[in-house]
N, C-alpha and C positions, 0 to 999 in steps of 0.2 A: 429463588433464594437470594439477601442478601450478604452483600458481608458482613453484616451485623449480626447473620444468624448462624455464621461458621462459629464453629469449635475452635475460638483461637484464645489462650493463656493473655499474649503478650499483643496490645494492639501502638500505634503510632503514637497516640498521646499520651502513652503509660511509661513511655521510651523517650520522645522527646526526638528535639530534631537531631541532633548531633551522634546520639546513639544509635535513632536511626540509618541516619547517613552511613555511620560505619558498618553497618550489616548490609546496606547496600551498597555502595561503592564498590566494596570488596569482588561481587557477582559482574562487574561492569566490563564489558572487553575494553581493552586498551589499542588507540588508533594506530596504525602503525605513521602517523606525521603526527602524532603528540611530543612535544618538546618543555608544553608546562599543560601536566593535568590536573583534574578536579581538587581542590582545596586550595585556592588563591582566588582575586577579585576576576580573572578572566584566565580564559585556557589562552594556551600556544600554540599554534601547526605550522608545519613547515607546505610553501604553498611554491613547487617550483615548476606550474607553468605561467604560473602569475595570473589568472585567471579563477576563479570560484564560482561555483554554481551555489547557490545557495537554496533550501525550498523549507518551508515548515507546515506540519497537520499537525493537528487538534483531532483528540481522541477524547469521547465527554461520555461519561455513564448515561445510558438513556439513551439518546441518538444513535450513538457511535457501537455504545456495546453494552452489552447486559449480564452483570456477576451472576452466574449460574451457568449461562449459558458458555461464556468465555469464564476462564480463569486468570487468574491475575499473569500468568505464563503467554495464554493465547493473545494477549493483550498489549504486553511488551513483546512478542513475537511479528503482531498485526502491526504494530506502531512502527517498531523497524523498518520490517518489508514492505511498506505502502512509502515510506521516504525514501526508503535506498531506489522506489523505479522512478520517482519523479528523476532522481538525479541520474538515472542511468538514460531515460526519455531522451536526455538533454545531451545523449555519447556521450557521458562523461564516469570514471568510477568512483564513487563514494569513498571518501575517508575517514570523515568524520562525524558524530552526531553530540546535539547539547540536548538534551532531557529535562523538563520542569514534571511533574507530580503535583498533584492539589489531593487531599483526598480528605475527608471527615477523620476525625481523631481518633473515632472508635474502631477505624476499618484495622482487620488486623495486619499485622507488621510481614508475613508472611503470604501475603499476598501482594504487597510492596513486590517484597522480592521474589514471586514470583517473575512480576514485571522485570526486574533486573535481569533473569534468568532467559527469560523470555529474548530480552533485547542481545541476552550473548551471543545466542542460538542462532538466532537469524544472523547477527551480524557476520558470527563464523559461518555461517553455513551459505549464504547467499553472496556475501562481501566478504570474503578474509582481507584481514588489515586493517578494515572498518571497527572505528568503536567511538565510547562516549568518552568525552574530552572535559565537558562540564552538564552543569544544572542547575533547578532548584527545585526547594521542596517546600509546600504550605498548606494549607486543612482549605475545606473550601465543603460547601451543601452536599456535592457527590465527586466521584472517584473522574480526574480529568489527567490527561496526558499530554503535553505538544512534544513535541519533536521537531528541532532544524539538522537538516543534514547538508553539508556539504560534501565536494566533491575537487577532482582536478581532471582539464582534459588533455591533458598530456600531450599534446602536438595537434591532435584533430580539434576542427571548429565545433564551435554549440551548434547542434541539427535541433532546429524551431521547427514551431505548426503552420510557417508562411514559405515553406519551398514547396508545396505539391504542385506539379505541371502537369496541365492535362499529356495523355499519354502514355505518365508513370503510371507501375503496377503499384498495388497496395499489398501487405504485407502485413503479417502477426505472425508474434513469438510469442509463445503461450496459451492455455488453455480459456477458453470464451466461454460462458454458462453456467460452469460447476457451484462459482461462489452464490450464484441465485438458486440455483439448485439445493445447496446447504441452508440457506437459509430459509428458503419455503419447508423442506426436511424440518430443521428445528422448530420454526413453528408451529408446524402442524402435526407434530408428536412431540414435541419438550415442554411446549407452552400452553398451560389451560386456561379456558375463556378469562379468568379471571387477570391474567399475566403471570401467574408466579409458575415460575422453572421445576418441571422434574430434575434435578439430574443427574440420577437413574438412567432417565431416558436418553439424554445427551449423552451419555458413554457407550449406550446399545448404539445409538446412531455412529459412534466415532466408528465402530465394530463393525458396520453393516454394511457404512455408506463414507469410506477413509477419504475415498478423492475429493469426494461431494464436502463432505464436512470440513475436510484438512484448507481446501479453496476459500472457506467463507471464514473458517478462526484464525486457520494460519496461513495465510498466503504464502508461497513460494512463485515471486514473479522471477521471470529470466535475465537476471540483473549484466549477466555477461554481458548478453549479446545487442545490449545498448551501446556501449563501445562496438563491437564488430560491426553493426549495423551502421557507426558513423565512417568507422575504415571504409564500408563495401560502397560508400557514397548515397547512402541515404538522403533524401532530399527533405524528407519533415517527419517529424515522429513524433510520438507523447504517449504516457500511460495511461490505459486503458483501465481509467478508476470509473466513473460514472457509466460505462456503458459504452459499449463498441460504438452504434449508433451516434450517440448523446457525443460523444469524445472524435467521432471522424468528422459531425458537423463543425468543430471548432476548427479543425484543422482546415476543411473547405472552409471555412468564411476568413479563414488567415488567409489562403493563399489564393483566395478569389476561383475559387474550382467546383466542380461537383464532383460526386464520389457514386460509385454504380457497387453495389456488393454481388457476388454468386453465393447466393444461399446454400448450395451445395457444399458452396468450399466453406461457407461458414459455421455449418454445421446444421443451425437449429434457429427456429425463433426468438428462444432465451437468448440463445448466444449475440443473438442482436441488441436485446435489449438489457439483457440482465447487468448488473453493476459489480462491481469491485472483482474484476479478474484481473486486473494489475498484469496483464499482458501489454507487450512492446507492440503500438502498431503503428505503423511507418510505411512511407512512400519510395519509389527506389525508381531511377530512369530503367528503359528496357533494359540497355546495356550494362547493369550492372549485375555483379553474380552477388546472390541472395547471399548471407551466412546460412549456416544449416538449421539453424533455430527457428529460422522463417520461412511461413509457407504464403503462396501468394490468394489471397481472397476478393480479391477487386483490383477495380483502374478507375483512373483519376480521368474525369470526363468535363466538360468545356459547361453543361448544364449546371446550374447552381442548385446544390441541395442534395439530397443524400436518397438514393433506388437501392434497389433492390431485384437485380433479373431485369432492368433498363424502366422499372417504373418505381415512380415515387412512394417514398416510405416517409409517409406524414406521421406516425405515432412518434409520441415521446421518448416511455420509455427511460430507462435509465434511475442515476438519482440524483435529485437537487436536495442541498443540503439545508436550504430555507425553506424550501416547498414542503418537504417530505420530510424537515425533521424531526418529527413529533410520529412518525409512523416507523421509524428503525427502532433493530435490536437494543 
C-alpha cells in the first residue's frame, strides 16, 4: 500500500506549505539548548563545551523504507534513533536535530505528522532534552527524510574507530539480529511476490513478533551509554548500523588491528551479519570497568581482518547502501 492509496481527506498540496508547517511544528519536541527555533532563516543553540559533533541520514522511500510497511510514525521514530546513535558512538549526548521532508503532494498531510510524532517519541524516549530546532519542507517523486543531529561532549573527548589496541576487549550495548530478523518476518509474510504490502499482516507480526519487528521499524539504540562508555575509557567505538561484522571491519582498518569475535557471546550468525541494530560497539583497555550496558564479545588481536573463534570471517554480510540499494524495504 501506498500513500496514495490511504484514506486521507486532507493531503500536502491541498494545504500548502505554511499550513502544513503549522500542523507540524506544533508535534515537534523542543531542544533543550534552543535559543531561536524553527520560523527564522537559521535556528540558535547554546554550544557550551565548544565542541559539536555533527552527523546527517537520509531516509528515501524505496531503499530506506516502504509506506505499508512503516508508517509515517515508524519513520520519524527510525530517523531519530538511527542519528541520536551516530552522535552517541562518538560519547557524546545529542541535543539537537534539523529535519528536511520532500514528499509528493498528494501524500497525505497526516502521515507528515505522523513523522513529526514519530520524531517526538524517540527524541523523548531515547534523548530527553533532544529536539528539532529547524528544517525544511518540498514535494519531490517519493516520500525522503534527512536528519542532521547534533550533539555536545561535555568534558569527555570524541572516542573515534582509530583507538582499538590489540589486547583490548570488544564490547556491545544492545541487541545484535532482531532488526534482520524483522525484516526477513515482513517480508516473508507482509509482502507478496508482486511487492505490495498486507497490512493486515504487518500488525499480526507487530503482535506475534514486538522485539523482532519493534528492532527493524523502530529502533531503540542505547543512547546513554555512549557517554558512559566514553567516561569508562573507551578506546574506539561507532554504531553498529551496517552490520556488526561490516562496522567492526572499519574500526580495525582505523586503527590498524584485527578483531577475533566468540560467537557464543555474540549470539548467532545473523547477529554477525545482519544490519541496522544501531547497537554501541566499542573497544575498552582490560583495565577498564565496562558500564553495565556492555557486555564483552571479542578482543582486538594484532592479525589484520576480522575471525570469528580465531578463524577468518571472509563473508560480507551487512548493508551497503550503493550496493544493495535497490534490494531494501
Amino acid at each position: 500500500m501506498s500513500a496514495h492509496d490511504e484514506a486521507a481527506p486532507t493531503t500536502i498540496g491541498e494545504l500548502g506549505e505554511a499550513a502544513t508547517l503549522g500542523r507540524i511544528i506544533p508535534l515537534l519536541p523542543e531542544s533543550m539548548r534552543t535559543l531561536l527555533g524553527p520560523g527564522d532563516d537559521c535556528a540558535v543553540v547554546s554550544v557550551p563545551d565548544g565542541r559539536v559533533p555533527l552527523t546527517v541520514d537520509l531516509m528515501i522511500e524505496g531503499p530506506d523504507f516502504r509506506v505499508g510497511l512503516s508508517t509515517g510514525y515508524d519513520v520519524g521514530w527510525k530517523a531519530c534513533a538511527t542519528n541520536l546513535a551516530d552522535v552517541a558512538a562518538m560519547g557524546a549526548t545529542p541535543t539537537a536535530l534539523i529535519v528536511a521532508v520532500a514528499a509528493p503532494a498528494d501524500t497525505p498531510v497526516d502521515f507528515l505528522e505522523g513523522i513529526a510524532r514519530g520524531l517526538r517519541d524517540a527524541a523523548q524516549q531515547l534523548a530527553p532534552g533532544c529536539g528539532v530546532v529547524g528544517g525544511d519542507l518540498s514535494t519531490a517523486p517519493v516520500i525522503m527524510l534527512s536528519v542532521t543531529a547534533t550533539g555536545e561532549f561535555d568534558g569527555v573527548d570524541p572516542v573515534t574507530r582509530a583507538g582499538a589496541r590489540v589486547g583490548h576487549v570488544v564490547a556491545v550495548a544492545g541487541d545484535l539480529g532482531r532488526a534482520r530478523t524483522g525484516l526477513d518476518l515482513l517480508f516473508d509474510h507482509a509482502v507478496d511476490a508482486r511487492g505490495h504490502v498486507d497490512r493486515a499482516a504487518v500488525e499480526r507480526l507487530w503482535q506475534s513478533h514486538p522485539d523482532d519487528i519493534g528492532a527493524q521499524l523502530r529502533p531503540a539504540p542505547p543512547i546513554s551509554a555512549g557517554r558512559r562508555a566514553a567516561l569508562a575509557g573507551a578506546s574506539a567505538m561507532m554504531d553498529v548500523s551496517d552490520g556488526l561484522v561490516m562496522d567492526a571491519r572499519r574500526i580495525a582498518a582505523a586503527s590498524g588491528v584485527g578483531i577475533d569475535f566468540d560467537l557464543a557471546a555474540v549470539g548467532s550468525h545473523v547477529a554477525l551479519i545482519g544490519g541496522e541494530d544501531h547497537a554501541m560497539l566499542a573497544t575498552f583497555p582490560l583495565a577498564a570497568t565496562l558500564p553495565s550496558e556492555f557486555r564483552v564479545i571479542g578482543r582486538v588481536v594484532p592479525r589484520d581482518g576480522i575471525f570469528v573463534d580465531g578463524a577468518p570471517f571472509t563473508e560480507s554480510g551487512g548493508w551497503d547502501p550503493l550496493r544493495d540499494g535497490d534490494v531494501r524495504p
